[in-house]
C-alpha positions in Angstrom: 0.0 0.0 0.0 1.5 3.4 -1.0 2.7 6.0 1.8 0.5 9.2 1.4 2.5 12.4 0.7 1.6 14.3 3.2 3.1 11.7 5.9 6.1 11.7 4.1 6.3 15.2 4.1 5.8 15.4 7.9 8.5 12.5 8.4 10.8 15.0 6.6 9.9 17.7 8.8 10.3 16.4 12.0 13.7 14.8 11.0 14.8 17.9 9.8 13.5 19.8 13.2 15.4 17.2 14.8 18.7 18.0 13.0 18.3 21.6 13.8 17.4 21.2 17.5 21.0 19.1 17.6 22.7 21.6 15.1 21.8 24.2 18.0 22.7 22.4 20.9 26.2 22.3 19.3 26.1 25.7 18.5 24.5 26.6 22.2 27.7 24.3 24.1 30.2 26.2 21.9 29.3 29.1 22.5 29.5 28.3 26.4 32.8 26.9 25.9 34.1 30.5 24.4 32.6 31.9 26.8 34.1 30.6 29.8 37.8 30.7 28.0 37.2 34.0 27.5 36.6 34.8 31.2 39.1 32.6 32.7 42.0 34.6 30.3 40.4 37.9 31.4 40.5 37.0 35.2 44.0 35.1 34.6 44.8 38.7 33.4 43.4 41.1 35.5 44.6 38.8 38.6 48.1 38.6 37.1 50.4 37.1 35.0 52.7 35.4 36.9 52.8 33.0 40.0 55.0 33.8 42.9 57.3 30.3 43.5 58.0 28.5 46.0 61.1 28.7 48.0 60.8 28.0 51.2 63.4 26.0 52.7 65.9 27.3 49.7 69.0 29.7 50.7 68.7 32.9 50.1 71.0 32.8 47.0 68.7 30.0 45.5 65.6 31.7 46.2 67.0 35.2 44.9 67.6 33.3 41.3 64.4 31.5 41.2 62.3 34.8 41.9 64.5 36.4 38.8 63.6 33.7 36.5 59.7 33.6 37.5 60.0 37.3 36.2 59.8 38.8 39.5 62.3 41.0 41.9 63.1 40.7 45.6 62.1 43.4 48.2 65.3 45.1 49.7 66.4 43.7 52.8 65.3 40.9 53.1 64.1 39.6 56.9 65.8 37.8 59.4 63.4 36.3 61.8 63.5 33.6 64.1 61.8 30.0 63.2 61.4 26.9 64.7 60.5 25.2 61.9 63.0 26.0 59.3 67.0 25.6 59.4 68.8 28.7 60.2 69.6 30.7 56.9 67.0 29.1 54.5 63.4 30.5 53.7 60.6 30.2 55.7 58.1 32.7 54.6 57.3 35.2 51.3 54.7 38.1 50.7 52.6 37.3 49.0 52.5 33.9 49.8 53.9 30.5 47.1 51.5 30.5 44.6 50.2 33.8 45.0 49.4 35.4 41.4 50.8 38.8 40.7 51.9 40.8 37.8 55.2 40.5 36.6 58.1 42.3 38.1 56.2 42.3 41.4 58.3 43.2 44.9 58.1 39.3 46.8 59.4 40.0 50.7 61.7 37.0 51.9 62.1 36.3 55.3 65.1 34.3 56.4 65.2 31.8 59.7 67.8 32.7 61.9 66.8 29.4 63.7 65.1 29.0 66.9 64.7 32.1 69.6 67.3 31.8 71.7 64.8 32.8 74.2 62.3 30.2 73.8 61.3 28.2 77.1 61.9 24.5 77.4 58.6 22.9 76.4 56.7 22.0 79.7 53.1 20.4 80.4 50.5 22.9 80.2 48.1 23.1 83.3 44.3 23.2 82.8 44.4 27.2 82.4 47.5 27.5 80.9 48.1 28.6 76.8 51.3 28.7 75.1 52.1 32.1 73.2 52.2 31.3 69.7 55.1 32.8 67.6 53.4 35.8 65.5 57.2 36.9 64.3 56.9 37.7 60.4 53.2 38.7 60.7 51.4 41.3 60.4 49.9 43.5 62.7 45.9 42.0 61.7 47.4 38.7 61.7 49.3 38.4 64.6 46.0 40.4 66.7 43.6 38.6 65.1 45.7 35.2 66.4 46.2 36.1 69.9 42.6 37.2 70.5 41.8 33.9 68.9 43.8 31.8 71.7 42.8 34.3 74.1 44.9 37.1 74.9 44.4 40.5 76.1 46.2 42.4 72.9 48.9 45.4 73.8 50.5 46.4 70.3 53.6 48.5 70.7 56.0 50.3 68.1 59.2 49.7 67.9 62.3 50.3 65.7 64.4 47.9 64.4 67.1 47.7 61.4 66.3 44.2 60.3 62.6 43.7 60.4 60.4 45.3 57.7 58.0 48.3 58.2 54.5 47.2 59.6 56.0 43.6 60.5 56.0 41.6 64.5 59.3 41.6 65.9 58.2 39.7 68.4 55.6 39.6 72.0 56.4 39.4 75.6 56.1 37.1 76.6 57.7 35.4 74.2 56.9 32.7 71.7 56.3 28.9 73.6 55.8 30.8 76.9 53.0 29.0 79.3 50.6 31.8 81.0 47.4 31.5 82.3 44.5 31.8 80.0 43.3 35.2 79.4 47.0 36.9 79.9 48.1 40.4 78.6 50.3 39.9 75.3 52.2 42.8 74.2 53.2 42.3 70.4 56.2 44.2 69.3 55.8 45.6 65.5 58.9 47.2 63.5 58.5 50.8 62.7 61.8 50.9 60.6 65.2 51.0 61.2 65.9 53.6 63.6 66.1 57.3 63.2 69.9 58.5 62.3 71.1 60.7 64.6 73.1 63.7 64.7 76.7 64.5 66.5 74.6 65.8 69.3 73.1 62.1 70.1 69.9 63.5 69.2 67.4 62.1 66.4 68.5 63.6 63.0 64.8 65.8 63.1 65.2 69.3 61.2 63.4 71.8 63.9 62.1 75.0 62.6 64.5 78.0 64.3 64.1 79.1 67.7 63.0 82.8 66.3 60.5 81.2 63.5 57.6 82.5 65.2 58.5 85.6 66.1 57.9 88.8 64.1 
């Protein structure tokens, strides 16, 4: 028995929609795909171009050539900082952090171990109201606050110059680092200011002063 026309002609039809709706979907997923390439180079862009590396636990003459080669330059001086972690001379911290994306040619901050404080406590049992003062050396100021509070410190921060430390950074706290005190204990945290002011033949801090007659008319 013959197949009417007009069946035929809707078979057509619907094959054809078919092959369109399929055609679009292709069409639709591309586009999707650009699209998202397109926005993970812009934000690869606008967040930066390069990676800081990691060199922690390299010398300071290892990590100086790696940070050339990644493109970027070290921040002058360096830090020398005490850590229990790392061996004495060799990396234990950047700014910004490994992995950090920046733009090219970017400052990274090293900070050196000079190996354990000499001034640390011997480790000793903690009592049922006792913390130990955690080392906040190398922060900075909002980190090492934010840390104490979090273990329960009463926060003093004090200024304080110093020719080895960077601006803004913890020297140190007293008490200091592995201390036991009781919960709840004032912690002063020391933060670097700078190296300190040069001073004239006098002894006094190199300070221009307006002259003693400036005022007068």
């Amino acid at each position: 028995m013959a197949i009417p026309r007009d069946a035929n002609r809707d078979k057509s039809e619907n094959i054809a929609w078919t092959i369109i709706r399929r055609l679009g979907m292709v069409v639709v997923l591309a586009l999707v795909f650009v699209l998202s390439a397109v926005v993970t180079i812009y934000l690869l862009i606008r967040t930066g171009d390069t990676r800081v590396p990691n060199v922690l636990g390299k010398s300071e003459a290892e990590a100086r050539q790696i940070i050339k080669k990644a493109g970027l330059r070290v921040f002058e001086p360096v830090a020398h900082l005490n850590d229990d972690k790392y061996a004495p001379d060799t990396i234990f911290k950047t700014d910004p952090a490994p992995d950090s994306s920046v733009k090219k040619d970017s400052l990274v901050r090293l900070y050196i171990s000079t190996g354990p404080s000499p001034n640390k406590p011997p480790q000793v049992e903690l009592g049922p109201d006792e913390v130990r003062v955690p080392d906040l050396s190398g922060k900075t100021p909002a980190e090492a606050k934010a840390a104490a509070e979090q273990a329960g410190f009463k926060v003093e921060m004090k200024s304080r110059s110093d020719a080895t430390v960077p601006t803004k950074t913890v020297i140190d706290t007293d008490p200091s680092a592995g201390t036991p005190v009781k919960k709840g204990s004032k912690l002063t945290i020391n933060v670097s200011s700078g190296p300190p002011k040069p001073k004239n033949q006098n002894g006094n801090s190199n300070i221009s002063r307006p002259p003693a007659n400036a005022n007068r008319g």
